[in-house]
PDB file of N, CA, C and O in Angstrom:
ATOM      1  N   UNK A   1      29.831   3.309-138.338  1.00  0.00           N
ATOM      2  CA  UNK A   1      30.264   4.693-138.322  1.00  0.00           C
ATOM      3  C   UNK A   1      29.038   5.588-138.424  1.00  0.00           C
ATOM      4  O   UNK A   1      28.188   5.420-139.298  1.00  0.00           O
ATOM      5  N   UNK A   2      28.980   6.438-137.607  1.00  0.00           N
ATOM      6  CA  UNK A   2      27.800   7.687-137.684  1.00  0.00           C
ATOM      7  C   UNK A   2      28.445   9.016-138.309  1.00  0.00           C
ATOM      8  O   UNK A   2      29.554   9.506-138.093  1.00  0.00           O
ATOM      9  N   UNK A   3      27.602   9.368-138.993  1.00  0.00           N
ATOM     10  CA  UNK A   3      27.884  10.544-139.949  1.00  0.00           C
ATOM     11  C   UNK A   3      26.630  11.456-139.182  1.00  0.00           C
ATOM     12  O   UNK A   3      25.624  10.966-138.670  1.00  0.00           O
ATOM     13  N   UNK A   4      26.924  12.680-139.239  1.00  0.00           N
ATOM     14  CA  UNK A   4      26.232  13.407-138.636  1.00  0.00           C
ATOM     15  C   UNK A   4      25.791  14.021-139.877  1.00  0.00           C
ATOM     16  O   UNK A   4      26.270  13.893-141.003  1.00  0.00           O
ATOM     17  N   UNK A   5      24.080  15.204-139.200  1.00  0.00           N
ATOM     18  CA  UNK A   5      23.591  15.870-140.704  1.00  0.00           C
ATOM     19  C   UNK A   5      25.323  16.698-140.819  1.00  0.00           C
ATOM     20  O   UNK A   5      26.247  16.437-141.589  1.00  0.00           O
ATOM     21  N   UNK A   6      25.263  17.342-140.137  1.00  0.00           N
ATOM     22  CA  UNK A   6      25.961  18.260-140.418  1.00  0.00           C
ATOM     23  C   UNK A   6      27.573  17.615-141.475  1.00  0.00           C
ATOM     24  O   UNK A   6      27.860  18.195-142.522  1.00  0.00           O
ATOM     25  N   UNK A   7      28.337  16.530-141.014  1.00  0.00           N
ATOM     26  CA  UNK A   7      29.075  16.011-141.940  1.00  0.00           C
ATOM     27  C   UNK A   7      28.469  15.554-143.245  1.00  0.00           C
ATOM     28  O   UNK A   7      28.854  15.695-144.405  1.00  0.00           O
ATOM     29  N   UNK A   8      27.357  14.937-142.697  1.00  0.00           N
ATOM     30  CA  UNK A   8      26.751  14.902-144.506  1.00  0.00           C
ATOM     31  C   UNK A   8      27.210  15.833-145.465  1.00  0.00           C
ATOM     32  O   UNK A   8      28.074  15.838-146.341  1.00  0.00           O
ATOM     33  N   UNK A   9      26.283  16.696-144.986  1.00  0.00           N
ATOM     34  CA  UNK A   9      25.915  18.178-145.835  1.00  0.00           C
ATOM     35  C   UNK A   9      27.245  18.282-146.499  1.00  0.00           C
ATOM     36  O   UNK A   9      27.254  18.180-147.726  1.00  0.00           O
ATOM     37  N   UNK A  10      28.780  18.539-145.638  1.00  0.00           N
ATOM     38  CA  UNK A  10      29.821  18.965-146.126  1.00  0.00           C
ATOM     39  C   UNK A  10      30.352  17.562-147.361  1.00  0.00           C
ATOM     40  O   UNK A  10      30.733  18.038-148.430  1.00  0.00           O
ATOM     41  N   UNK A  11      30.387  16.407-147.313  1.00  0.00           N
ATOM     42  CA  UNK A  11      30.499  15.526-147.991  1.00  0.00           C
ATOM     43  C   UNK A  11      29.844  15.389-149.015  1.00  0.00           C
ATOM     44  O   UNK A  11      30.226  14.708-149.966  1.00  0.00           O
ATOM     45  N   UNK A  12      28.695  16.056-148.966  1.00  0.00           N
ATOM     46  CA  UNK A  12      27.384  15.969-150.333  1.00  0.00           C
ATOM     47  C   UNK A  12      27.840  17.475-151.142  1.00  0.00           C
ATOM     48  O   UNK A  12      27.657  17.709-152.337  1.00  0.00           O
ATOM     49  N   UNK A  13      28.448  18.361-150.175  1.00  0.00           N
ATOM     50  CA  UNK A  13      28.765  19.985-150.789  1.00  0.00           C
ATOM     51  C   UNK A  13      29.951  19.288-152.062  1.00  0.00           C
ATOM     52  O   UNK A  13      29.865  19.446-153.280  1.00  0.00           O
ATOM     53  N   UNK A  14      31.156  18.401-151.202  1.00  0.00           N
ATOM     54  CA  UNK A  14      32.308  18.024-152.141  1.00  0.00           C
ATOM     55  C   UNK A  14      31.621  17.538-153.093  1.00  0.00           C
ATOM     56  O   UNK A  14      31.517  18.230-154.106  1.00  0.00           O
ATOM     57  N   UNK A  15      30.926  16.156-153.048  1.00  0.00           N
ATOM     58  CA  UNK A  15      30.746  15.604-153.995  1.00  0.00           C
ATOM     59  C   UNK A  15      29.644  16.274-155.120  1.00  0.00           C
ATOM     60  O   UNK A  15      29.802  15.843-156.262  1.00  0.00           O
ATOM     61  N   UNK A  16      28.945  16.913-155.005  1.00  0.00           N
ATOM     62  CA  UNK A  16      28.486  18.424-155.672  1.00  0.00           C
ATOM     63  C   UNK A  16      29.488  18.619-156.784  1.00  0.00           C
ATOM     64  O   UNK A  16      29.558  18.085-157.891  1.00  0.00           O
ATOM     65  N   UNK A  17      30.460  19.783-156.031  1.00  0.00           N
ATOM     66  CA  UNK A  17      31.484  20.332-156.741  1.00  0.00           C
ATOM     67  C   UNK A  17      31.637  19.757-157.704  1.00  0.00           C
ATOM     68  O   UNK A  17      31.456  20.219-158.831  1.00  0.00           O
ATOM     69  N   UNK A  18      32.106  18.304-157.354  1.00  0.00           N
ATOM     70  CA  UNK A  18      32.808  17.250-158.595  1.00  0.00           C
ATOM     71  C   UNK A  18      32.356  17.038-159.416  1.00  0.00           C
ATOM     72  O   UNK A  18      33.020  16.757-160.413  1.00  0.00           O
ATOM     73  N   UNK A  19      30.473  17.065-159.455  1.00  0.00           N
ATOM     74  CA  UNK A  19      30.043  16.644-160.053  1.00  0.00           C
ATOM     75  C   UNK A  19      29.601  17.547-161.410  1.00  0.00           C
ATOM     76  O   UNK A  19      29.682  17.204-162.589  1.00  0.00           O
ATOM     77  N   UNK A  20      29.069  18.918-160.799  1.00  0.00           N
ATOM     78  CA  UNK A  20      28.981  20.043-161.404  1.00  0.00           C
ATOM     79  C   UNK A  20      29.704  21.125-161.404  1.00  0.00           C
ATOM     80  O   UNK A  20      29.390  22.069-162.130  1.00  0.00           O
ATOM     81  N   UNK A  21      30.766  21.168-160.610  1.00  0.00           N
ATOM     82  CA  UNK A  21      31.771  22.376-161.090  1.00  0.00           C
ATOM     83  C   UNK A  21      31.450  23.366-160.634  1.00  0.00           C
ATOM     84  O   UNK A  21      30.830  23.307-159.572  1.00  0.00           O
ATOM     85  N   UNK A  22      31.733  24.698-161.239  1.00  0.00           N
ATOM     86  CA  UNK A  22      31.244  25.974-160.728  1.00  0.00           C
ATOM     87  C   UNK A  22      29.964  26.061-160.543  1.00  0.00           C
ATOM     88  O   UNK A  22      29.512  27.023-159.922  1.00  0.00           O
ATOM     89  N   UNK A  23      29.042  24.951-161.108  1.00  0.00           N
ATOM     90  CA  UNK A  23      27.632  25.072-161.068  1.00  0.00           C
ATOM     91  C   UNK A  23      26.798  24.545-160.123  1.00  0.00           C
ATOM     92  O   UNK A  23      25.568  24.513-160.161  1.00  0.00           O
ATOM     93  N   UNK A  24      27.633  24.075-159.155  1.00  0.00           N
ATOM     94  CA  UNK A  24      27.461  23.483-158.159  1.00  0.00           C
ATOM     95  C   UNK A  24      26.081  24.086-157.077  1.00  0.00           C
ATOM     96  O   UNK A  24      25.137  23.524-156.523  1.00  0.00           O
ATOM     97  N   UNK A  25      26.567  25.489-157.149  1.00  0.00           N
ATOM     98  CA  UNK A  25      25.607  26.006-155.915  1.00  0.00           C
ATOM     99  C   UNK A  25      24.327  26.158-156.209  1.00  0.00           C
ATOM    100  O   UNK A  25      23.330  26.025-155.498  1.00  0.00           O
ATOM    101  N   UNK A  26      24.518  26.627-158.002  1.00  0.00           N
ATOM    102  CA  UNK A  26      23.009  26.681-158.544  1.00  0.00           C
ATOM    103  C   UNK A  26      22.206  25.391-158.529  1.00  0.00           C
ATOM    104  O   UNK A  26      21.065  25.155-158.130  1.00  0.00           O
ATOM    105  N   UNK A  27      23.137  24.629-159.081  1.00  0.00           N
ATOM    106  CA  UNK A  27      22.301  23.303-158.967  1.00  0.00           C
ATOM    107  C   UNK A  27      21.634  23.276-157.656  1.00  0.00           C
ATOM    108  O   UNK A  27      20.413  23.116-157.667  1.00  0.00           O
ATOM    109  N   UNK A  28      22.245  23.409-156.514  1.00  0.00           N
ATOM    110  CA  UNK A  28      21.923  23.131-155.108  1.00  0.00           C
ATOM    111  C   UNK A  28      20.753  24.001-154.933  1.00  0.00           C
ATOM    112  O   UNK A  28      19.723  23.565-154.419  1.00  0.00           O
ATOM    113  N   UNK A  29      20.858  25.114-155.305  1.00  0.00           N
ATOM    114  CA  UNK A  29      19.923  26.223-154.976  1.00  0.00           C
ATOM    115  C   UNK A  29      18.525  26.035-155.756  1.00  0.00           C
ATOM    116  O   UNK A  29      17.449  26.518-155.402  1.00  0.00           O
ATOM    117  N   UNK A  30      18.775  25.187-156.956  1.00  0.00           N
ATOM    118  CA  UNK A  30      17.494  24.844-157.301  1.00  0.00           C
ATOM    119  C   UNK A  30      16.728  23.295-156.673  1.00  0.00           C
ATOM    120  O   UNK A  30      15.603  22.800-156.596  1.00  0.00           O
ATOM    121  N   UNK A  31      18.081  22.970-156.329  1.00  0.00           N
ATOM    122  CA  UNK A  31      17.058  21.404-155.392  1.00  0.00           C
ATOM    123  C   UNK A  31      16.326  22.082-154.306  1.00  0.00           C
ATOM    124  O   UNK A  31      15.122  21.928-154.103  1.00  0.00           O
ATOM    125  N   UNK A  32      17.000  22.734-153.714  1.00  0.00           N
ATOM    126  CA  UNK A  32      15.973  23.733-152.371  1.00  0.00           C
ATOM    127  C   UNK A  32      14.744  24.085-152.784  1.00  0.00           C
ATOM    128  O   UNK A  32      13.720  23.770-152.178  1.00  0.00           O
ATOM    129  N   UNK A  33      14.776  24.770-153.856  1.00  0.00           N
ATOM    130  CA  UNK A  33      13.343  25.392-154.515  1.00  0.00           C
ATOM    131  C   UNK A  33      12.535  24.137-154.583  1.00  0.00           C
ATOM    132  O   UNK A  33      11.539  23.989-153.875  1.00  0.00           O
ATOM    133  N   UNK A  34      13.035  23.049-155.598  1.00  0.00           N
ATOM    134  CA  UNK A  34      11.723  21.940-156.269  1.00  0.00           C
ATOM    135  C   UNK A  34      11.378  21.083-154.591  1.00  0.00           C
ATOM    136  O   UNK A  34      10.374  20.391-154.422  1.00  0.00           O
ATOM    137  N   UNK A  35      12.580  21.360-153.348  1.00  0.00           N
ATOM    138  CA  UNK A  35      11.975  21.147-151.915  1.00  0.00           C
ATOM    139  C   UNK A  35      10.749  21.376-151.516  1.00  0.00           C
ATOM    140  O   UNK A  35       9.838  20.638-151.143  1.00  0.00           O
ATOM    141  N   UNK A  36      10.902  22.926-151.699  1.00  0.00           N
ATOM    142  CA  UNK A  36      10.145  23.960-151.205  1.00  0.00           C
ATOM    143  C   UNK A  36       8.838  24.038-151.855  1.00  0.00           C
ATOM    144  O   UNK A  36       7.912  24.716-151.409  1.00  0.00           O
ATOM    145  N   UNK A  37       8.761  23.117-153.242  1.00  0.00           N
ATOM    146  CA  UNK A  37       7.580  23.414-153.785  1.00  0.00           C
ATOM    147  C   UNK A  37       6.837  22.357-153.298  1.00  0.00           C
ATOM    148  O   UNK A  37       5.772  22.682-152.773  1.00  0.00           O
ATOM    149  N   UNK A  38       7.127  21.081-153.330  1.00  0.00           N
ATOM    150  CA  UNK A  38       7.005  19.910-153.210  1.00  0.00           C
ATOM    151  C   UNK A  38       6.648  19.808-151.315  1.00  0.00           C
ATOM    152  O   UNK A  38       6.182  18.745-150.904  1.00  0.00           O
ATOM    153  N   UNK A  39       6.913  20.986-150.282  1.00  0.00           N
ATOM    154  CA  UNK A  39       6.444  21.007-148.727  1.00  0.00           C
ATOM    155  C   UNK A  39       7.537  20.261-147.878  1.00  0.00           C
ATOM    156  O   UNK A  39       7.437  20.206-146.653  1.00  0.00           O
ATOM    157  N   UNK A  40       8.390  19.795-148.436  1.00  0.00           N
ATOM    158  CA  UNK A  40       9.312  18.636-147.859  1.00  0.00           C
ATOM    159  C   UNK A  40      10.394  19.720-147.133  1.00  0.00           C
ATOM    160  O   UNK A  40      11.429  20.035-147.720  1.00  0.00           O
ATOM    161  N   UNK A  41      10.108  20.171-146.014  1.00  0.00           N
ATOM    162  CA  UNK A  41      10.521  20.947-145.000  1.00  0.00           C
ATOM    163  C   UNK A  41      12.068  20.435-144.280  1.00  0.00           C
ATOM    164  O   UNK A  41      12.982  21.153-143.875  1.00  0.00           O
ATOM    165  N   UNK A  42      11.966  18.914-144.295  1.00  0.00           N
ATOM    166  CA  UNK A  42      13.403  18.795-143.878  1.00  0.00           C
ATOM    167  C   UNK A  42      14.410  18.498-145.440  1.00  0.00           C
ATOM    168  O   UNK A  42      15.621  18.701-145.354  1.00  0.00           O
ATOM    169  N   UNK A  43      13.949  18.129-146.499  1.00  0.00           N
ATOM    170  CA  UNK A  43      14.259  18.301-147.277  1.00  0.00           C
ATOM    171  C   UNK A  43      15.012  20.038-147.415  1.00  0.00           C
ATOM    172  O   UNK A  43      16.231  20.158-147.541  1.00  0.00           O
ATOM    173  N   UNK A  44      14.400  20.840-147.384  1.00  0.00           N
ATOM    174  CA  UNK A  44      14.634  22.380-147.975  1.00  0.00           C
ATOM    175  C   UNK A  44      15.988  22.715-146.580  1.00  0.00           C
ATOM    176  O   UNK A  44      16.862  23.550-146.815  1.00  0.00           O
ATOM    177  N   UNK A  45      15.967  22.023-145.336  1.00  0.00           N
ATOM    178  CA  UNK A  45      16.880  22.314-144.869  1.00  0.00           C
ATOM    179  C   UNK A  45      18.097  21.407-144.728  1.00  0.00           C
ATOM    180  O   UNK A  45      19.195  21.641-144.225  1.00  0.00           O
ATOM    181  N   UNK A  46      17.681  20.470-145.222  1.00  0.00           N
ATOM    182  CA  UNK A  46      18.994  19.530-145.857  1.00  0.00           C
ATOM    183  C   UNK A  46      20.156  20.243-146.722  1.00  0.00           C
ATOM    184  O   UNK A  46      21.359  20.477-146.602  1.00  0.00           O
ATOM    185  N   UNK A  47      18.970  20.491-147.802  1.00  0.00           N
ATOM    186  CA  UNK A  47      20.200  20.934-149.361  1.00  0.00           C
ATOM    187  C   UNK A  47      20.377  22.701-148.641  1.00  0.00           C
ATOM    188  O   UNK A  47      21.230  23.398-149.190  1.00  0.00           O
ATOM    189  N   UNK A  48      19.661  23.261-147.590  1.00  0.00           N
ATOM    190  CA  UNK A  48      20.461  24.634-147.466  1.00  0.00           C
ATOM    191  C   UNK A  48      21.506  24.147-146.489  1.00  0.00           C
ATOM    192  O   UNK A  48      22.277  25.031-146.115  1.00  0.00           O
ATOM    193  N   UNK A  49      21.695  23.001-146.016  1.00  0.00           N
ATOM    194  CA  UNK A  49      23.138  23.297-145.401  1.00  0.00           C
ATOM    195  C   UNK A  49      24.029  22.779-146.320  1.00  0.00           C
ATOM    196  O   UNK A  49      25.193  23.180-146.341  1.00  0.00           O
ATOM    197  N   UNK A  50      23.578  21.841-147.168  1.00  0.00           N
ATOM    198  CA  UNK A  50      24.447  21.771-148.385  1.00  0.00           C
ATOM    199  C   UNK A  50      25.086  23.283-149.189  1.00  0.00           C
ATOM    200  O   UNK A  50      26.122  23.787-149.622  1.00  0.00           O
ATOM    201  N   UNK A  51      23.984  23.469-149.050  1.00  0.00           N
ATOM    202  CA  UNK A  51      24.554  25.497-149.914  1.00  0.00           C
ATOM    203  C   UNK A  51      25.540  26.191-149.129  1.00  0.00           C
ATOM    204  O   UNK A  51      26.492  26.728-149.696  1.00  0.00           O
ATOM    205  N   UNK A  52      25.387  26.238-147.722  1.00  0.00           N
ATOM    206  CA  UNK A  52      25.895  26.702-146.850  1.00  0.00           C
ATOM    207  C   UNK A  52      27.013  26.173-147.055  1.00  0.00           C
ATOM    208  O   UNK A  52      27.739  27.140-146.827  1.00  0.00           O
ATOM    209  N   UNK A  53      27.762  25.253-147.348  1.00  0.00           N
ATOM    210  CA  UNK A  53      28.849  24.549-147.400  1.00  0.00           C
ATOM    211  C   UNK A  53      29.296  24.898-148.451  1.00  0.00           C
ATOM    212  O   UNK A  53      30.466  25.278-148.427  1.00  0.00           O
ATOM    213  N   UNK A  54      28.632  24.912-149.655  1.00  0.00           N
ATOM    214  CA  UNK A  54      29.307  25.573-151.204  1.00  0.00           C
ATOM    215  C   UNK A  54      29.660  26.484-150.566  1.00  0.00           C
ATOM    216  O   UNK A  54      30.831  26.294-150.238  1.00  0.00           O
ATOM    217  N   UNK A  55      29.073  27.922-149.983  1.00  0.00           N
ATOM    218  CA  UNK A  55      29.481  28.962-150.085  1.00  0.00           C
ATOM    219  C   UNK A  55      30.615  29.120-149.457  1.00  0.00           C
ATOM    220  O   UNK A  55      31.661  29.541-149.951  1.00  0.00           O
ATOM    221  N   UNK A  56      30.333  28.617-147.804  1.00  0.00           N
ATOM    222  CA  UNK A  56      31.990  28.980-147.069  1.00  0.00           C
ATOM    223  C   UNK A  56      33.020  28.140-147.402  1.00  0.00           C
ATOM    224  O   UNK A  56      34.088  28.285-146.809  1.00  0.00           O
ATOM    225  N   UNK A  57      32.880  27.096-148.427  1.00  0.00           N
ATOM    226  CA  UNK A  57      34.080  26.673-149.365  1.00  0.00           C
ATOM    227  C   UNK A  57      34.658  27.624-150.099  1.00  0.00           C
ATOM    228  O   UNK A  57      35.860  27.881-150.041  1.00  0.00           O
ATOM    229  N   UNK A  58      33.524  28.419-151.110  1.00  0.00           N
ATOM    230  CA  UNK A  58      34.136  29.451-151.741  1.00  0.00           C
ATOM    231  C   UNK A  58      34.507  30.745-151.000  1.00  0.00           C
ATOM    232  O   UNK A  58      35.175  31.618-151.554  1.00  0.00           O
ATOM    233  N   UNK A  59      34.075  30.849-149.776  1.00  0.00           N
ATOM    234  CA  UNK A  59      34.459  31.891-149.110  1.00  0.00           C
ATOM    235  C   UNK A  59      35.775  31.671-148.882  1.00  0.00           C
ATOM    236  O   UNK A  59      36.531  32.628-149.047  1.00  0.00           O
ATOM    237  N   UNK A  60      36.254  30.561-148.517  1.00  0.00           N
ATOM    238  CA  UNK A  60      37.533  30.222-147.981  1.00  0.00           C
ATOM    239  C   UNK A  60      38.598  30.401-149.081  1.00  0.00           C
ATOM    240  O   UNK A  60      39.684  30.971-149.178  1.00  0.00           O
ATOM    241  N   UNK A  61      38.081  29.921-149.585  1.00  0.00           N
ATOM    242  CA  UNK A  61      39.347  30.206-151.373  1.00  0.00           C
ATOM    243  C   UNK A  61      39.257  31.552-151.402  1.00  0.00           C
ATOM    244  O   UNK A  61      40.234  32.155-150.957  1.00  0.00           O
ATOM    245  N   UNK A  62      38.487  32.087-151.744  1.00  0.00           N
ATOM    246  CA  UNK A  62      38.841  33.230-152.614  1.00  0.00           C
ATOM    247  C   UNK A  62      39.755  34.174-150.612  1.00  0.00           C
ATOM    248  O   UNK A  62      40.709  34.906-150.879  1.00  0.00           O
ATOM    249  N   UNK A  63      39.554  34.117-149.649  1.00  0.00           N
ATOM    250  CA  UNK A  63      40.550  34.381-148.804  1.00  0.00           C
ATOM    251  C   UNK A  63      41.653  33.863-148.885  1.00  0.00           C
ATOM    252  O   UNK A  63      42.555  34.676-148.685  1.00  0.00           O
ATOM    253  N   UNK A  64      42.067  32.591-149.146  1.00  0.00           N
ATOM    254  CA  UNK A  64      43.087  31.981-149.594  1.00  0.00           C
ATOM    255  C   UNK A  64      44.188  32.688-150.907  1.00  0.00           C
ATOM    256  O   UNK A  64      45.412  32.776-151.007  1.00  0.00           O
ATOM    257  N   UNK A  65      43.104  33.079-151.728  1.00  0.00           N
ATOM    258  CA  UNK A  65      44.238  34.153-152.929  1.00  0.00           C
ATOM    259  C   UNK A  65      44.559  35.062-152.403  1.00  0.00           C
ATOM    260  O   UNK A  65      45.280  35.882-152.970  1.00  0.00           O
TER     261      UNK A  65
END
């Protein structure tokens, strides 16, 4: 089975959530940074499509209420 980046990302966003809860995005938002410090360029755009996925998750809910 091939998983694409892009399915990753959304599968790593869930399992996120679960793991940390509402704290999910921060967490995420700080793996980007220690990326970004560290030069690891596909790294920093890995975990931002991970973020990208927190967010229009939560975008979607809170349209949902």
């Amino acid at each position: 089975m091939l998983v694409t980046q892009s399915e990753a990302a959304k599968i790593y966003a869930k399992a996120c959530k679960a793991w940390y809860g509402p704290r999910a995005r921060k967490v995420v938002l700080n793996r980007v940074q220690e990326m970004r410090t560290r030069g690891d360029h596909s790294g920093v755009k890995a975990w931002e499509q991970v973020a990208q996925e927190l967010e229009f998750d939560k975008s979607a809910r809170d349209r949902a209420i």
